[in-house]
One Martini backbone bead per residue (centre of mass of N, CA, C, O) as a GRO file, in nm:
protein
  164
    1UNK     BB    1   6.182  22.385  16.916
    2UNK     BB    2   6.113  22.238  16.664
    3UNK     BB    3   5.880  22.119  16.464
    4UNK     BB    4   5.758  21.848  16.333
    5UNK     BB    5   5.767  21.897  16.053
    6UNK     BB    6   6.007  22.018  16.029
    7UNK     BB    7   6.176  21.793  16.107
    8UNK     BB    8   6.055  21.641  15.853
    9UNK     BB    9   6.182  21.792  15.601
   10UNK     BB   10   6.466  21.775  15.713
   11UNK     BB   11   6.450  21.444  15.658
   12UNK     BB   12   6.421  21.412  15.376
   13UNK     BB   13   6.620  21.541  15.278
   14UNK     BB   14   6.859  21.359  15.385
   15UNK     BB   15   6.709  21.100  15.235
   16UNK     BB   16   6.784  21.234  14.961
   17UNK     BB   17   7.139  21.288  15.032
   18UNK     BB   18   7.134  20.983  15.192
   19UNK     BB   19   7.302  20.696  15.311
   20UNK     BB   20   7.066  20.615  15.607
   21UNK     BB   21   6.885  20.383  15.762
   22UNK     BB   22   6.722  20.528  16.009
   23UNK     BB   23   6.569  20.699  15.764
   24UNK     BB   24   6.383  20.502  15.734
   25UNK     BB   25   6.241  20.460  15.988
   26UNK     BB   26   6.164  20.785  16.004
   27UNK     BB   27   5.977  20.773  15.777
   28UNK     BB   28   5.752  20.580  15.888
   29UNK     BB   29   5.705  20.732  16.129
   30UNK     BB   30   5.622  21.015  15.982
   31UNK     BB   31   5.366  20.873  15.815
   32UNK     BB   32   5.260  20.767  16.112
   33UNK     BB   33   5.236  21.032  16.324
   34UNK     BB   34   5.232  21.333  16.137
   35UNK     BB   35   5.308  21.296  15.809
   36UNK     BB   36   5.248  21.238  15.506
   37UNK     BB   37   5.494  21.227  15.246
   38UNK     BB   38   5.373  21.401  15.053
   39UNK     BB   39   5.372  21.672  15.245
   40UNK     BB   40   5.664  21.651  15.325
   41UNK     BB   41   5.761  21.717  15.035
   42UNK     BB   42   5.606  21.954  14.935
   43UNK     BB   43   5.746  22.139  15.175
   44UNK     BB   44   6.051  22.091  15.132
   45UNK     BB   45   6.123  22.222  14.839
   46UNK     BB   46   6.163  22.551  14.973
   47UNK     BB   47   6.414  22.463  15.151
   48UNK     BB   48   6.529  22.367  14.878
   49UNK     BB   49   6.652  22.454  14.567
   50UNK     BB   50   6.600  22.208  14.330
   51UNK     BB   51   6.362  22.072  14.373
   52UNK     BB   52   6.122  21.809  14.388
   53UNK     BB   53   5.875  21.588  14.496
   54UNK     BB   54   5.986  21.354  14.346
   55UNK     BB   55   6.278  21.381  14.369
   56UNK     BB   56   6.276  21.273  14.664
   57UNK     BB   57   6.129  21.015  14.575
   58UNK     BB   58   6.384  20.930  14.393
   59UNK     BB   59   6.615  20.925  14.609
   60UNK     BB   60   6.459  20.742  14.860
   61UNK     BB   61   6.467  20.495  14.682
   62UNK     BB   62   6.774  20.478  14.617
   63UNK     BB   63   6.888  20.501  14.917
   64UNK     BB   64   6.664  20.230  15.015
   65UNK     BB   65   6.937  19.983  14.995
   66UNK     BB   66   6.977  19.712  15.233
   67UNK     BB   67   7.131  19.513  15.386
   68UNK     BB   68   7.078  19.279  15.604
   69UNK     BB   69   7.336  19.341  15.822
   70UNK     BB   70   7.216  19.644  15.855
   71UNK     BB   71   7.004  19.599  16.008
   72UNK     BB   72   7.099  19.429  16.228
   73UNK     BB   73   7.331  19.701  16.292
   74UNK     BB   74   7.117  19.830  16.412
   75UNK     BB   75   7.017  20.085  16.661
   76UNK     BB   76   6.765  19.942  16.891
   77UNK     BB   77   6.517  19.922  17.114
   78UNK     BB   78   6.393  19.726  16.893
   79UNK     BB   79   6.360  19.527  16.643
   80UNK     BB   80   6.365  19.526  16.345
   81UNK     BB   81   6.176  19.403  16.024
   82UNK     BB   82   6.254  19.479  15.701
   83UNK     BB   83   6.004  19.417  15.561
   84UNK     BB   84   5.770  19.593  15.696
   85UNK     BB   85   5.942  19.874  15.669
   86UNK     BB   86   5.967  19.839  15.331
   87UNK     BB   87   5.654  19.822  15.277
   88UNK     BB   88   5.595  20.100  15.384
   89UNK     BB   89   5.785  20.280  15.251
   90UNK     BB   90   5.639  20.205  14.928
   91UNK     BB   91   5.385  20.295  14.999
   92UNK     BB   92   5.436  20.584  15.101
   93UNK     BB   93   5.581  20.664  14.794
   94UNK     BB   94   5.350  20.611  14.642
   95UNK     BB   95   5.141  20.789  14.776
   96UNK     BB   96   5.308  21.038  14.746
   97UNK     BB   97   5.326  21.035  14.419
   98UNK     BB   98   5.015  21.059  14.400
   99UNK     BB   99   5.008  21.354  14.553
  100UNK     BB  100   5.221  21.527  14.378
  101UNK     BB  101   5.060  21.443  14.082
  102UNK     BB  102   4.766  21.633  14.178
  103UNK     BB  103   4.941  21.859  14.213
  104UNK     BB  104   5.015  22.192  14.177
  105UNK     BB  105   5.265  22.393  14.133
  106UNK     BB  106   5.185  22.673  14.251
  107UNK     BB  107   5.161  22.482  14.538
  108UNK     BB  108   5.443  22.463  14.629
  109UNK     BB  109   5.597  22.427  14.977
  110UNK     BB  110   5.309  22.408  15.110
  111UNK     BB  111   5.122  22.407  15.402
  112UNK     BB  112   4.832  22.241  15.515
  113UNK     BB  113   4.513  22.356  15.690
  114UNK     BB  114   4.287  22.232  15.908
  115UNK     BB  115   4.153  22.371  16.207
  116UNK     BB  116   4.517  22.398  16.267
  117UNK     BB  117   4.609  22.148  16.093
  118UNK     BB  118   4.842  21.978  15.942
  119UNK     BB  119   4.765  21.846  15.625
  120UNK     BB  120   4.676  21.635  15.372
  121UNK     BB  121   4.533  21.711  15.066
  122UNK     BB  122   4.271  21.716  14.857
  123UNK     BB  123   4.346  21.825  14.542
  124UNK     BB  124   4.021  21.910  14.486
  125UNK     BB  125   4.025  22.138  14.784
  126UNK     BB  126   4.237  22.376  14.821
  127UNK     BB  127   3.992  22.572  14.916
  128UNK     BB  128   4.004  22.466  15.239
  129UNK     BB  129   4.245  22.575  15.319
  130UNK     BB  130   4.553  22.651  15.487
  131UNK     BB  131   4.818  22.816  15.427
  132UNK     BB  132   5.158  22.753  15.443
  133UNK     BB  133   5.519  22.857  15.444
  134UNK     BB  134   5.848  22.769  15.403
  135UNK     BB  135   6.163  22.792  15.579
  136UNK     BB  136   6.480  22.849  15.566
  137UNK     BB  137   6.517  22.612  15.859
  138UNK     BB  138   6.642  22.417  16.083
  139UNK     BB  139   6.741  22.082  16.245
  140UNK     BB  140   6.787  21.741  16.249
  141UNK     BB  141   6.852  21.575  16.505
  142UNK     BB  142   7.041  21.382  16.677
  143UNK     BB  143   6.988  21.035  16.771
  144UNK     BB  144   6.875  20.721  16.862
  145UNK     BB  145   6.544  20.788  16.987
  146UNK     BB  146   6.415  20.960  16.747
  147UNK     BB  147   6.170  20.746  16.745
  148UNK     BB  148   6.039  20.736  17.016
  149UNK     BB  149   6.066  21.065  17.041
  150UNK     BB  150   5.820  21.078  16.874
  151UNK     BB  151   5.608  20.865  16.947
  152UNK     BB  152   5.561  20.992  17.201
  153UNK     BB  153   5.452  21.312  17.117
  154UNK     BB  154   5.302  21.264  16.836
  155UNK     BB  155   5.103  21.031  16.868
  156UNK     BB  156   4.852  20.963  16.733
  157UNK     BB  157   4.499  20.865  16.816
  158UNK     BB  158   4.516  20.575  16.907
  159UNK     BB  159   4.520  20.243  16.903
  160UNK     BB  160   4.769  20.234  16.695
  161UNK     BB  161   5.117  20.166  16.749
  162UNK     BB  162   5.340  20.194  16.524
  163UNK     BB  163   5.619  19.943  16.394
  164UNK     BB  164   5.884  19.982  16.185
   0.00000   0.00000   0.00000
């Protein structure tokens, strides 16, 4: 099983790619549980050339406009409620282009690390990481349950436990 950065860098990717309802609920699940979409965003265009971490994040504003009924006919385990799901993902790409436009491009690609996890850095502090290149390949698998089990495995150490 590929890590589970790498299974969001493709999925940022496929969001980036298509108009898939899905895609909003796991990109918020991905920023609250794994890793800020910022830093999903800048390790993922080293696996695809001819992206810029920008360019993803204005293809996934583009492409994450669903009316009410399409909300309606997602299948979940739960109800999603379409506006705090919206106004996370809205947060989280606005974070995310906040911290794309403070790296340098020579570091664009890389995965950094502090303690031995991967973490989003303070673009201020880049030599206190250790920094991993990412490789084409991995492939983000396809499940309807792939949001609970994405929260049952990976999620954060709280008592929080966020809900798109």
């Amino acid at each position: 099983m590929d890590h589970p950065v790498d299974l969001a860098t493709n999925k940022i990717m496929a969001a980036a790619n298509r108009r898939e309802l899905r895609d909003i609920v796991d990109l918020v699940t991905i920023h609250e549980t794994i890793l800020p979409l910022g830093a999903v965003a800048w390790a993922a265009v080293e696996k695809s050339l001819g992206y810029t971490p920008e360019g993803l994040i204005a293809e996934i504003r583009r492409n994450s406009n669903y009316p009410a009924a399409e909300w309606r006919a997602l299948h979940s385990t739960e109800p999603i409620d379409p506006i705090p799901t919206m106004g996370k993902l809205r947060t989280a790409l606005g974070d995310a282009e906040a911290f794309v436009t403070r790296m340098p491009t020579h570091k664009v690609g890389l995965l950094f690390l502090q303690t031995g996890k991967i973490v989003q850095p303070d673009p201020d502090r880049l030599e206190s990481y250790q920094t991993h290149a990412g490789q084409p390949r991995g492939q983000w698998p396809t499940s309807a349950d792939i949001t609970s089990a994405m929260l049952e495995r990976y999620k954060k150490s709280s008592s929080h436990q966020p809900k798109p």
